[in-house]
BAVO-165036 format. One line per 5 residues: number of its first residue (from 0); their letters; for each residue x, y, z of C-alpha. Coordinates in steps of 0.2 Angstrom, whole numbers. Layout:
// residues N
NUM> A> X,Y,Z ~ ...
//
This chain:
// residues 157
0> XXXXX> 489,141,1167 ~ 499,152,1180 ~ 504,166,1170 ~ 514,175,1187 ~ 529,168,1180
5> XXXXX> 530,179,1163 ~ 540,198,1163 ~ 526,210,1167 ~ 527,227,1155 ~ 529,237,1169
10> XXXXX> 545,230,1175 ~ 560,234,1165 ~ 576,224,1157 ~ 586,230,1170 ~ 574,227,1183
15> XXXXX> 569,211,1180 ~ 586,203,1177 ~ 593,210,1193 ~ 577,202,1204 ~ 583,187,1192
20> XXXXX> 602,187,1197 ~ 597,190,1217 ~ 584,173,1214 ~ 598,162,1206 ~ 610,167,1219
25> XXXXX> 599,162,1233 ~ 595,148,1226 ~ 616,143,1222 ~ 619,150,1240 ~ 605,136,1248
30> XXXXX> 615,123,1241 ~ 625,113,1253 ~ 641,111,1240 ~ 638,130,1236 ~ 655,134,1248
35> XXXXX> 666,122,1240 ~ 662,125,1220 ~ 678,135,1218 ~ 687,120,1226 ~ 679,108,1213
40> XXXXX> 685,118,1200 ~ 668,127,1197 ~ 674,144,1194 ~ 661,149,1180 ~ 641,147,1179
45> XXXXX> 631,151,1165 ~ 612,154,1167 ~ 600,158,1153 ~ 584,165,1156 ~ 568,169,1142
50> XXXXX> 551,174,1146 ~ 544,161,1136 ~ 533,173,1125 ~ 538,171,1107 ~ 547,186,1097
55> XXXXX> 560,189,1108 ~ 556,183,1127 ~ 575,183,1128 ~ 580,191,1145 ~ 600,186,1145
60> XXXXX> 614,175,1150 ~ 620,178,1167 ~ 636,172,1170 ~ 644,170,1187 ~ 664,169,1191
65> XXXXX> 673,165,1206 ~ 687,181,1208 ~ 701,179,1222 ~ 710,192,1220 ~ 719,191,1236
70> XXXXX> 725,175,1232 ~ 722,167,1248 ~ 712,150,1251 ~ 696,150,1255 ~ 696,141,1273
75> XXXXX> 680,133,1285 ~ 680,126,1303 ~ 665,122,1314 ~ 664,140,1321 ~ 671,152,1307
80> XXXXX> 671,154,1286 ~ 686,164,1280 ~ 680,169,1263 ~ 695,175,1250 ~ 684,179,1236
85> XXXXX> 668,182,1228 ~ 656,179,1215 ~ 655,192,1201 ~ 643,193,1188 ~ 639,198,1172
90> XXXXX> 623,199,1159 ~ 625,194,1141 ~ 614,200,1129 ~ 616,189,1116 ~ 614,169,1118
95> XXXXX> 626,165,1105 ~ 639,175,1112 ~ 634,165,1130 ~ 639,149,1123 ~ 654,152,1114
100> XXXXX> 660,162,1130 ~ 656,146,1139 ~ 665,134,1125 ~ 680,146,1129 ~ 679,145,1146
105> XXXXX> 677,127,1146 ~ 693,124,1135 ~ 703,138,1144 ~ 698,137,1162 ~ 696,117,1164
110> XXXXX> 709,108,1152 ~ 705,91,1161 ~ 690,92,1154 ~ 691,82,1140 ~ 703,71,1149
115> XXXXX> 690,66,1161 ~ 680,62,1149 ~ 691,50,1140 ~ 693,40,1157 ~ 676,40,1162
120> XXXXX> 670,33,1143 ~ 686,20,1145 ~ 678,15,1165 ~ 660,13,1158 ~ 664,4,1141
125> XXXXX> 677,-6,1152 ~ 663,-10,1163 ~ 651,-15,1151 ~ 663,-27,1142 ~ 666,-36,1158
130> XXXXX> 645,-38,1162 ~ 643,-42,1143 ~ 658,-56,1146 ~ 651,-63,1162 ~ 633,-63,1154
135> XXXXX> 640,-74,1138 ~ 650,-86,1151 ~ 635,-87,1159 ~ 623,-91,1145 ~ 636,-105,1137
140> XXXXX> 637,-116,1153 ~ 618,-112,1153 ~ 620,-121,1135 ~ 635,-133,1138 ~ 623,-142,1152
145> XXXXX> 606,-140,1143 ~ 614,-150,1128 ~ 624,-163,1139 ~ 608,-167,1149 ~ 599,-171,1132
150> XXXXX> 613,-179,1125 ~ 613,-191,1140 ~ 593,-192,1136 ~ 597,-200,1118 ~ 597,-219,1117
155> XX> 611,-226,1110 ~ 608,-242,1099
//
């Protein structure tokens, strides 16, 4: 097993979360969608990161935020980018902390949210009545003409 992967003893907390946070951006910043998050409403990722050596492999949370402070829109054509804002970032040490900051952020900073979830459960158990429907139509023709085609079978004295 490739073991490159776990935090060598020579590299320090610091150190290895800010070659971490430079990785993860490159790899958020490849990402065709990666200009239009803030559009989407992405305004917060959360990232958790472990060495995967038990006792405490726990490297932190980094969490990412979009910040405009200029209050302009973000605008692209074919030929420039006019970028009004940035990502800033910061590492929590404690997991727990990192998920109830994003249960907050969640509630506070996306209140369609939960909305959205309503409607998209409504759509897909709307959806699976209408199969289930069609399917039971379906198998009671099925039926109806299986049992008139053996009635018509049976001799009548």
């Amino acid at each position: 097993m490739d073991d490159s992967w776990k935090l060598k003893p020579e590299i320090g907390l610091e150190d290895a979360r800010k070659i971490l946070e430079e990785q993860f951006r490159i790899r958020i910043y490849k990402d065709p969608k990666f200009p239009f998050l803030p559009a989407l409403g992405v305004k917060h990722m959360f990232q958790g990161f472990a060495t995967g050596e038990e006792g405490g492999g726990y490297i932190g949370t980094l969490h990412l935020w979009w910040s405009n402070e200029s209050g302009k829109p973000t605008q692209h054509t074919k030929d420039k980018h006019f970028i009004h804002g940035y990502w800033k970032s910061e590492w929590l040490d404690n997991a727990k902390d990192a998920i109830e900051m994003a249960i907050e952020v969640e509630r506070t900073d996306n209140p369609y949210s939960e909305k959205l979830t309503e409607v998209h459960l409504r759509d897909t158990t709307e959806r699976s009545e209408k199969i289930a429907k069609e399917l039971l139509e379906k198998r009671y023709k099925k039926d109806m003409q299986k049992a008139t085609e053996e009635s018509e079978k049976v001799l009548w004295n």
